[in-house]
N, C-alpha and C positions, 0 to 999 in steps of 0.2 A: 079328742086330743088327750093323748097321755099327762096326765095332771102328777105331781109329785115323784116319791121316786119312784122309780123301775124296780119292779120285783118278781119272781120268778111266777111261773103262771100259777096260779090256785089250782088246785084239787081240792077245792072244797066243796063237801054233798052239797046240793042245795045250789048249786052253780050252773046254770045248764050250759051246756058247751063246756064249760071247765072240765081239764083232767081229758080221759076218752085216752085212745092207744099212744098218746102222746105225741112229739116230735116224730114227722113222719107218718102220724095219722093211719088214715087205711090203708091198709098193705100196698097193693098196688092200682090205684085211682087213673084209668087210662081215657084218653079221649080219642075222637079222630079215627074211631077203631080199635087198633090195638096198639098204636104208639104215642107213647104219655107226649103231653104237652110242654115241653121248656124244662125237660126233667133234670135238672141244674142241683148240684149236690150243694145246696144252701148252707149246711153245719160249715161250711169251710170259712165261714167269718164276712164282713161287711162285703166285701167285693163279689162274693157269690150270691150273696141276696139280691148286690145290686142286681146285677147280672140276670139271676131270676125274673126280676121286678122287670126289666126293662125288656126280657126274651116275651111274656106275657102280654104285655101292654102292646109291643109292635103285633103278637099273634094278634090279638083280639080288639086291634084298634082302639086303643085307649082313647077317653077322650085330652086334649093337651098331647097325646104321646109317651114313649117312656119318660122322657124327663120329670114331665108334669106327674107321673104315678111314683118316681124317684119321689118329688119331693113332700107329696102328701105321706109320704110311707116315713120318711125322715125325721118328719112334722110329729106325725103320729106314735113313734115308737124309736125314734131313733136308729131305725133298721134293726131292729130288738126281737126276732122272731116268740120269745115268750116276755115281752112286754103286759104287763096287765097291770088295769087299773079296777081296784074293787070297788071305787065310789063312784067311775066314771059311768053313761050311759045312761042316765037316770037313779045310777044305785046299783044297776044290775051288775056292772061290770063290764070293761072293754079287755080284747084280747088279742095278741097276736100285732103283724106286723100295720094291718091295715085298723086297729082296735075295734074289732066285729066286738056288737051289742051279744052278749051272753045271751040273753033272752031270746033273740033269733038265732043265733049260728047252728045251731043243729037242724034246725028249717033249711036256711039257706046254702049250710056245705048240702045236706041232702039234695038239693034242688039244682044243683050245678054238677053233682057227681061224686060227693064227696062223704056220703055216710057214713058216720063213725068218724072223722076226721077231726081232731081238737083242733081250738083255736091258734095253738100255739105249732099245727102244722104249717112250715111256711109257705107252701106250694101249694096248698088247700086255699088259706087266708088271703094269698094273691090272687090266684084264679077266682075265687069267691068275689070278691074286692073289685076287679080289674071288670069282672062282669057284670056286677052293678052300676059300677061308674059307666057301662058302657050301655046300658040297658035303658039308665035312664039320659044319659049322653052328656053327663055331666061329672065332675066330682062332688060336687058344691050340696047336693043335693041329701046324702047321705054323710058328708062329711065338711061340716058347715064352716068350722074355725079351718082347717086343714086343706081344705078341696076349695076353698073360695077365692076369688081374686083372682 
């Protein structure tokens, strides 16, 4: 959970996941083939994240649904695509709209399709996000204050 205030993502050395190609992440991140996934022009402010958030969660059958990834994202970052918390995560730092653990998101965007992709991309952080929660079929699991109940 995003703890105090909201400030703009780190690029700080020594961050892993922090900084990277920025907003927008890896150039062009496709699935499916060759046609992107819910490619939803997010910079447009809260109703396009939603929008994002909720195109995602019905693709890849969220667990709860869009609503339920609506409101952990809400919880999380206040729909804040460069939300970060420096002391959050153990210390490491949380990032982005889902607040991915610094210490893993370069594993996990890699792992889903998204190398090179910062935290503070929002269509990485979702798709990242939406496929763990659905991986292990739960929210709760990876996001214990935010994903429970």
């Amino acid at each position: 959970m995003l703890l105090g205030a909201l400030a703009p993502m780190a690029l700080a050395a020594g961050v892993p996941g922090a900084g990277g190609p920025g907003p927008g992440g890896a150039a062009s991140v496709v699935e499916a083939g060759a046609v992107p996934i819910c490619d939803v022009p997010w910079r447009r402010g809260d109703a396009a994240v939603e929008r994002l958030i909720r195109c995602v969660a019905r693709h890849y059958r969220a667990p709860g649904g869009p609503q339920r990834a609506v409101e952990v994202a809400m919880c999380e970052s206040d729909l804040r695509a460069d939300a970060y918390n420096p002391t959050g995560c153990a210390g490491w730092g949380c990032g982005g709209l889902f607040q991915q653990h610094a210490r893993y998101w370069r594993e996990r965007a890699g792992a889903h399709g998204f190398e090179g992709a910062s935290m503070d991309d929002a269509r990485a952080n979702v798709i990242v996000s939406v496929r763990m929660a659905v991986e292990r079929g739960t929210w709760e699991a990876d996001w214990p204050v935010c994903g429970g109940g």
